[in-house]
LOKOLGU-622564 format. One record per residue (C-alpha): residue in one letter; x, y negated, z. Coordinates in nm, 2 decimals. Layout:
 aa     px     py     pz
  A      X      Y      Z
...
//
This chain:
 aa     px     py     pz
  X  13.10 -12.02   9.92
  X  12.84 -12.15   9.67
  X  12.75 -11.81   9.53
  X  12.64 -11.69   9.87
  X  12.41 -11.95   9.89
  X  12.31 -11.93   9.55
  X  12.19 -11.54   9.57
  X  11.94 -11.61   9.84
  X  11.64 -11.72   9.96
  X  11.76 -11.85  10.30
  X  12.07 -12.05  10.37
  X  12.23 -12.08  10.74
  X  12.27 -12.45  10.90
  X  12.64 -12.32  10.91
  X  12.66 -12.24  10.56
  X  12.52 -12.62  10.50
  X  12.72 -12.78  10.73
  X  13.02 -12.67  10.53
  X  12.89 -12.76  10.26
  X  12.85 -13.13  10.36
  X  13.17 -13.16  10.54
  X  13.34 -13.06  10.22
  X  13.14 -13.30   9.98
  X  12.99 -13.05   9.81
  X  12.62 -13.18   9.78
  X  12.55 -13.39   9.47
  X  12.49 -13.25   9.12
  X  12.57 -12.90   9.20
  X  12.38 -12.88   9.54
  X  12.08 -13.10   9.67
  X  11.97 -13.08   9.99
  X  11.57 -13.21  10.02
  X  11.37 -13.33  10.29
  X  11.01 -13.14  10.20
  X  10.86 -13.24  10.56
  X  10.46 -13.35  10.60
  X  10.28 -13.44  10.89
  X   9.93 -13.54  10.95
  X   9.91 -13.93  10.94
  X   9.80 -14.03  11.30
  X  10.06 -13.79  11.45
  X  10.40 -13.84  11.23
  X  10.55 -14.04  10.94
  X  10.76 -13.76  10.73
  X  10.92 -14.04  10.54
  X  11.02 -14.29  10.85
  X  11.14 -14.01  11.01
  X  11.36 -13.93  10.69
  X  11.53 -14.29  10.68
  X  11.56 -14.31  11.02
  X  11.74 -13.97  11.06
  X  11.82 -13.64  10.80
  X  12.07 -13.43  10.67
  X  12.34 -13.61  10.50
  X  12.32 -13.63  10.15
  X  11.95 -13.51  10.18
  X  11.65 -13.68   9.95
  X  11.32 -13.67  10.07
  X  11.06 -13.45   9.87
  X  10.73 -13.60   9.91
  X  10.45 -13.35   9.84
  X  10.23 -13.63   9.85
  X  10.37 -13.81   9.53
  X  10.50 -13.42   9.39
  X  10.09 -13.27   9.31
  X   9.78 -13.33   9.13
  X   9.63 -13.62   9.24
  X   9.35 -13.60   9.01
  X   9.29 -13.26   9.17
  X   8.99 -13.30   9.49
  X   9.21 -13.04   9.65
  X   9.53 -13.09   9.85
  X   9.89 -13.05   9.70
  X   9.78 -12.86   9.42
  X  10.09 -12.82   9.18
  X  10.16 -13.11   8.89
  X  10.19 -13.06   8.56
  X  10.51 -12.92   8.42
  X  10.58 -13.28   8.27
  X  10.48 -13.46   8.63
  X  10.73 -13.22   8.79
  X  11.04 -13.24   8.60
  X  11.02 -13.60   8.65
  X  10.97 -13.60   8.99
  X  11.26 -13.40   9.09
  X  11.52 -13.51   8.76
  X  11.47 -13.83   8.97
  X  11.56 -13.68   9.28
  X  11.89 -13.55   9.09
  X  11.84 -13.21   9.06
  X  11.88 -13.05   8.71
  X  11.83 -12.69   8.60
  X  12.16 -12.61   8.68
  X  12.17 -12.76   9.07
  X  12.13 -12.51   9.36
  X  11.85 -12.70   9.59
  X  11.84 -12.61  10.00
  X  11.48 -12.78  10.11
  X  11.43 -12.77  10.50
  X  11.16 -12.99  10.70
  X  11.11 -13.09  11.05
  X  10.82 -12.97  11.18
  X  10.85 -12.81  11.53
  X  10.75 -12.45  11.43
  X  11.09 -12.44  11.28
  X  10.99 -12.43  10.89
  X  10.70 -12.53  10.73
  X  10.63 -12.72  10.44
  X  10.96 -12.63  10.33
  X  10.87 -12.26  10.19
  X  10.58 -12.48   9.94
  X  10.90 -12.68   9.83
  X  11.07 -12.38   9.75
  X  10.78 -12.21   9.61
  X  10.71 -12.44   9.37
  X  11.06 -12.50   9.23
  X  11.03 -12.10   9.13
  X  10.70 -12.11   9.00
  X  10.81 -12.39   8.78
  X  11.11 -12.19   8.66
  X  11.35 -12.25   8.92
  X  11.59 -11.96   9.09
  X  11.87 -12.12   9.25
  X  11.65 -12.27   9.55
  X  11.75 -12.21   9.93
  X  11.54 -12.27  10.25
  X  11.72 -12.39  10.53
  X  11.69 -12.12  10.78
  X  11.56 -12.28  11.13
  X  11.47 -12.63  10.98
  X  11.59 -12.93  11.09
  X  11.53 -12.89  11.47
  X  11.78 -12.63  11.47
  X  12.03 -12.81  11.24
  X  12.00 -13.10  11.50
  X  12.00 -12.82  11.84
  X  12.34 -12.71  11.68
  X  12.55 -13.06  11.70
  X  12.53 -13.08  11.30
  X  12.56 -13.42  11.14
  X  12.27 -13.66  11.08
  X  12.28 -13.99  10.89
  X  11.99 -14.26  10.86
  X  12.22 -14.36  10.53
  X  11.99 -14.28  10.23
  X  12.16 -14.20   9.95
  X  12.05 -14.27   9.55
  X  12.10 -13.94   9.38
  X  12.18 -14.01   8.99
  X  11.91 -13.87   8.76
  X  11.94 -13.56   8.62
  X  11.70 -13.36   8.33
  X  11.54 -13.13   8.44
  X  11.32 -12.85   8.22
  X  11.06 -12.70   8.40
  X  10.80 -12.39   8.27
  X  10.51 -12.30   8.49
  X  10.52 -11.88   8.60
  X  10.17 -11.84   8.58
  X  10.25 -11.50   8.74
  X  10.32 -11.72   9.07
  X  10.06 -11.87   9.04
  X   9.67 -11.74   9.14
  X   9.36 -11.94   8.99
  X   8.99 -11.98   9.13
  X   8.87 -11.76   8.86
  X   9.15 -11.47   8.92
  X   9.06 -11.49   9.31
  X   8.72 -11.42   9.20
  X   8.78 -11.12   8.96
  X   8.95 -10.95   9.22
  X   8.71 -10.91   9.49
  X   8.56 -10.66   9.23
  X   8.87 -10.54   9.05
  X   9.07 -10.48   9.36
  X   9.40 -10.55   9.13
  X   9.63 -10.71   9.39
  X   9.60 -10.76   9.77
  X   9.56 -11.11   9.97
  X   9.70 -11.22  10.26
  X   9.63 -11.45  10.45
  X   9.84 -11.66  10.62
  X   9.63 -11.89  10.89
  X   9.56 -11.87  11.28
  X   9.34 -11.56  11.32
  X   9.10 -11.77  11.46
  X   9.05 -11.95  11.13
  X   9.06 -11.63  10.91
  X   8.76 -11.49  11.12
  X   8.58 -11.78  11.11
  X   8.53 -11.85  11.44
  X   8.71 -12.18  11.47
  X   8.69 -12.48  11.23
  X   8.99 -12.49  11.00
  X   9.05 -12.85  10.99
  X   8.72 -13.00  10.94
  X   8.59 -12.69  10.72
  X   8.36 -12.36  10.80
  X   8.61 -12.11  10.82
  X   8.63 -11.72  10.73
  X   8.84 -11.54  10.47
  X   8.82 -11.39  10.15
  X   8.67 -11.03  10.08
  X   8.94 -10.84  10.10
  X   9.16 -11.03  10.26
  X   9.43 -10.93  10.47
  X   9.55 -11.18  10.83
  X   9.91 -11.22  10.89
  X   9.92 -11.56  11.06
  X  10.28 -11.71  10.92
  X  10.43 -11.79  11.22
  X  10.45 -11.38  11.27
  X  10.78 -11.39  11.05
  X  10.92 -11.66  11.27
  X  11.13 -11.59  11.59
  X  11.10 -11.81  11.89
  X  11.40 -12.04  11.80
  X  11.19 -12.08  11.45
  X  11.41 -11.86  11.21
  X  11.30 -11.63  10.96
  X  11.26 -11.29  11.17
  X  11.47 -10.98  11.02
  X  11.43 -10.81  10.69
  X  11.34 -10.50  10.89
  X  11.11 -10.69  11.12
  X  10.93 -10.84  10.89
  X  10.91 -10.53  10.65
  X  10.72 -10.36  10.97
  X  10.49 -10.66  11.00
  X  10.35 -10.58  10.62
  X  10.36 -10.24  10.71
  X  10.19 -10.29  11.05
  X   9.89 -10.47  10.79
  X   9.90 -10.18  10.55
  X  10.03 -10.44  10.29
  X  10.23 -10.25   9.99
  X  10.52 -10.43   9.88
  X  10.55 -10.22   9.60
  X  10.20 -10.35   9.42
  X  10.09 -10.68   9.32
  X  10.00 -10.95   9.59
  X   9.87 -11.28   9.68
  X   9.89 -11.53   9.94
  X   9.63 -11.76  10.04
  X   9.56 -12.02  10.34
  X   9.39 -12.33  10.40
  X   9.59 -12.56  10.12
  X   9.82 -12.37   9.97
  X  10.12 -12.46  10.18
  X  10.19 -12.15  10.45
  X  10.09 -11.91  10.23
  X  10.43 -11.97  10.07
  X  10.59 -11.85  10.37
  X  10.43 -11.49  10.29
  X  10.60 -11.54   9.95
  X  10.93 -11.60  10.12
  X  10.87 -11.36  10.34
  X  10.81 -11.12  10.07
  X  11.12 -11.22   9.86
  X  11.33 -11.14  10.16
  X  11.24 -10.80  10.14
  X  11.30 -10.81   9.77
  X  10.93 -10.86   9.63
  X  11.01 -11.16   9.40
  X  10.66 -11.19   9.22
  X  10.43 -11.26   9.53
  X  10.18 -11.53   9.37
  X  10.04 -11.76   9.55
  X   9.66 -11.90   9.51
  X   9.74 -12.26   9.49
  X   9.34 -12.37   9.60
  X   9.36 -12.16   9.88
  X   9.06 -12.18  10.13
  X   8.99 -12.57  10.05
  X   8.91 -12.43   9.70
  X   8.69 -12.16   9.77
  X   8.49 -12.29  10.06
  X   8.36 -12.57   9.84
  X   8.31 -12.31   9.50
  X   8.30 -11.94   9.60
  X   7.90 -11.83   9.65
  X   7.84 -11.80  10.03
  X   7.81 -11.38  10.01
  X   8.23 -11.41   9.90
  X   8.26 -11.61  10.28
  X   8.33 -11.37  10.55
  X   8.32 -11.55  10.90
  X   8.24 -11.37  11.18
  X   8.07 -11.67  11.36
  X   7.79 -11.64  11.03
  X   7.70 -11.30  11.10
  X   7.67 -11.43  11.46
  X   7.38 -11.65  11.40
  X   7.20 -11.39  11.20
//
């Protein structure tokens, strides 16, 4: 059973469940709790001790990036990671499943699992559904928290996951990979704020809001559908790509959604829009609520 889950992106709440009925998480499997909420409206990390997956640690993002960095959750240091997630048990050997429990289904979870790969990591799993649909199928849930025991693990940023400032701004000239988008269309256009910013998009940029690869019950759509959602968007899986958003966090879920269709090297621009509203020169802003005022 562990080899099924260990050759894919996306594990089933049944395939789990088994898993934890027969003891299996520990060092060989660790099951993480990668949800975020905005502050006034949930506490990830109350919710986590008061009710998860058993076995389950909770990944805080919060604690798991570059605070010195003015942007949010951009990715620690190599060192800053290992750490962080040798602490939470997890060695270079472990398969990890991350799931959250936001009511979209999944996601912060795809930036958990994102950023276990671009730091060298293959065997990671996202929990297909999330945790409302772990819970919706009578799974188990605990409010025991459990203290995994540490592990080493070795981590080596892919910097071929990973997108900088300076390479977002190259391209708009060189055209050398395409960039999707992954926020509300409103946002991409510009004519809606994107949480407190200006918004627009990129030049260039291609909008595929990330909740497209997500069915109504909050699972990953079908290979097929979602390989006629990039088509749909004249994106070419078969040459280089990039994901961006507002913070670098559901732009991963065009990486996964990539992956399933077997494009493993979909980078990711880790600034996102936070990044280049504040530095990119205002011609390199597309909004359409700009060229309304002109």
């Amino acid at each position: 059973m562990a080899r099924q889950g260990l050759s894919r992106a996306l594990v089933t709440s049944a395939w789990l469940a088994e898993a934890v009925r027969a003891g299996r998480v520990g060092a060989g499997l660790r099951v993480l709790d990668a949800s975020w909420y905005p502050p006034k409206e949930r506490n990830a990390r109350q919710e986590f001790k008061e009710r998860h997956i058993p076995g389950a640690s909770f990944f805080d993002i919060e604690e798991c990036r570059d605070k010195s960095s003015p942007y949010d959750f951009m990715l620690p240091s190599e060192s800053h990671f290992a750490d962080y997630v040798g602490g939470l048990g997890v060695s270079n050997d472990t398969h990890v499943v991350v799931y959250d429990g936001d009511e979209v289904g999944t996601f912060y979870a795809p930036r958990a699992w994102w950023m276990f790969r671009a730091f060298g990591h293959k065997e990671v799993s996202v929990l297909n559904g999330g945790f409302k649909n772990w819970v919706k199928e009578g799974h188990p849930v605990t409010a025991e928290v459990t203290q995994p025991t540490p592990a080493v693990f070795k981590a080596r940023l892919n910097r071929a996951l990973v997108k900088t400032f300076d390479e977002m701004v190259q391209n708009v000239s060189s055209l050398k990979f395409q960039v999707v988008d992954s926020r509300p269309e409103g946002r991409f256009r510009g004519t809606e704020l994107d949480q407190g910013l200006e918004s627009g998009h990129i030049p260039g940029a291609v909008n595929i809001p990330f909740h497209s690869f997500l069915s109504e019950t909050g699972h990953e759509k079908s290979i097929e559908e979602i390989q006629e959602i990039f088509r749909e968007k004249k994106v070419d899986l078969s040459k280089p790509l990039t994901a961006t958003c507002r913070k670098g966090v559901t732009a991963c879920q065009i990486a996964l959604a990539a992956f399933l269709c077997g494009k493993r090297d979909v980078a990711v621009y880790d600034g996102s829009w936070s990044e280049w509203f504040h530095r990119a020169p205002p011609h390199y802003k597309v909004s359409e609520a700009k060229r309304g005022k002109a």
